[in-house]
N, C-alpha and C positions, 0 to 999 in steps of 0.2 A: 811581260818580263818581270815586272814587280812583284805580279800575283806567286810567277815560281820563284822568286827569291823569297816574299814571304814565306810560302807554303817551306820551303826547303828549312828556312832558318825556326820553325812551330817542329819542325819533323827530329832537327837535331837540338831542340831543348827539350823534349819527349823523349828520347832516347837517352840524354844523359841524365836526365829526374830518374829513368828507369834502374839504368845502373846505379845510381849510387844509392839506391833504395833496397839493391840485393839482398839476402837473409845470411847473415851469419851466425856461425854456429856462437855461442855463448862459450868461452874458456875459462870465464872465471866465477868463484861464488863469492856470497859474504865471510865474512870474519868476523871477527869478534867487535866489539864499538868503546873506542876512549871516547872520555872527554881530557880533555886538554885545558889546565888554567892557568893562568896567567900573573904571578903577583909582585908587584913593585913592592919590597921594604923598605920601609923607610929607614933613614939615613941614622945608625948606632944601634939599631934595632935587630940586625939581624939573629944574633944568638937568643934573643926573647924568643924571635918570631920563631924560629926552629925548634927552641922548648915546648912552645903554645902548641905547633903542626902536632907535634908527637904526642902532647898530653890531650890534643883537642879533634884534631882531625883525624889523625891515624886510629883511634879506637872507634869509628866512623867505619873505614873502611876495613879492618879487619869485621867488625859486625857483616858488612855485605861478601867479607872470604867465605864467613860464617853459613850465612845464609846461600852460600853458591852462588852469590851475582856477580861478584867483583875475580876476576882471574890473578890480578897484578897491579901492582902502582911501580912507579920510578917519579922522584924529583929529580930535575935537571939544573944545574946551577951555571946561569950565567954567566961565564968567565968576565966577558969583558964588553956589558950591555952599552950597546948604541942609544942616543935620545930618543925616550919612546919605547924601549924595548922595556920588555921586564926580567926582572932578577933572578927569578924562578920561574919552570914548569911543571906543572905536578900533572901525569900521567894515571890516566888512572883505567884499565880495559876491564870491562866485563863482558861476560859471556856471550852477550848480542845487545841488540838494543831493546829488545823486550825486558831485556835483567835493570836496565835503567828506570824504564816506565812503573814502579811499584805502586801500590793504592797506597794512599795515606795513612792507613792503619801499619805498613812497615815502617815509615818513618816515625810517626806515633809512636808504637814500641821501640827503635832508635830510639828515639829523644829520653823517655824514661827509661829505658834499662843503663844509657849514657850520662844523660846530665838529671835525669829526675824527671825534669816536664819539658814541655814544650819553650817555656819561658825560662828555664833551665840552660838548653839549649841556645836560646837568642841570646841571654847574655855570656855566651864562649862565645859565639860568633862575634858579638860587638867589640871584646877583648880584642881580639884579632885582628878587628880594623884601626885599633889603635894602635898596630903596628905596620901595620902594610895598607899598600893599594891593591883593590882586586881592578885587574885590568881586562876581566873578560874570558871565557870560555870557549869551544871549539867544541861538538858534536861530530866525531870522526868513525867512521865505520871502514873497518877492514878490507879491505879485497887480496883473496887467495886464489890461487892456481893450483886448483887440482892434479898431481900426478897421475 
C-alpha cells in the first residue's frame, strides 16, 4: 500500500513540474533603458543645486541627444519626501542599453568638449556634492507590448 501511495504522490509532482514548465509564447519586447537617480539637497541649497544641474549636468545629456543615445530626461520633484526618501529624480532614457554602455573615448570627448579635461570635469562634479547627496541609481529597461 505504501509503495502505491508513493508511486501515486512521484506521478502527481511529475505532472505538475510538467505543466507549469509549458511554452509560452513571448508578448512583450525591450524598450528603451533609464537610469533613475536619486539626490537629497541639502537643506537652502536647493536653487544652487538647480542652477549647478542646468549649467553642469544638463549640457551632459543633451551631448548624448546629440550623439543619438539619450531619447529624453525629466526631473521629478519631490513634493513632500518621507525619511530616507530623496528630493529629486532625474530620469534620464536612452535608446537601449547599449546607448548607455559607450567606450571611454565618448566620454573622453564629453569631458573636453564640456569642461576642458577630464579633471575639468571632476571638479563640476565635486561642486555638486557640495550641495546635495547622491543617493543612488536605478538601471531600468523598458518593457513594451507590441500591437
Amino acid at each position: 500500500m505504501k509503495a502505491i501511495l508513493l508511486a501515486a504522490a512521484m506521478l502527481s509532482l511529475v505532472g505538475s513540474s510538467s505543466a507549469s514548465a509549458q511554452y509560452v509564447d513571448r508578448v512583450y519586447d525591450k524598450g528603451s533603458a533609464w537610469i533613475v537617480t536619486r539626490i537629497d539637497v541639502k537643506p537652502g541649497q536647493y536653487n544652487a543645486y538647480m542652477k549647478w544641474w542646468r549649467d553642469t549636468v544638463l549640457p551632459r545629456i543633451e551631448y548624448g541627444k546629440k550623439a543619438g543615445n539619450v531619447l529624453s530626461y525629466h526631473m521629478l520633484n519631490n513634493n513632500n519626501p518621507r525619511v530616507g526618501e530623496p528630493d529629486l529624480y532625474v530620469l534620464v532614457e536612452y535608446k537601449n542599453m547599449a546607448a548607455i554602455d559607450q567606450p571611454f573615448a565618448y566620454f573622453e570627448g564629453m569631458d573636453k568638449t564640456l569642461a576642458g579635461s577630464f579633471e575639468g570635469r571632476a571638479k563640476q562634479t565635486a561642486s555638486g556634492r557640495e550641495l546635495s547627496e547622491f543617493m543612488g541609481t536605478s538601471l531600468l529597461g523598458e518593457v513594451v507590448f507590441p500591437k
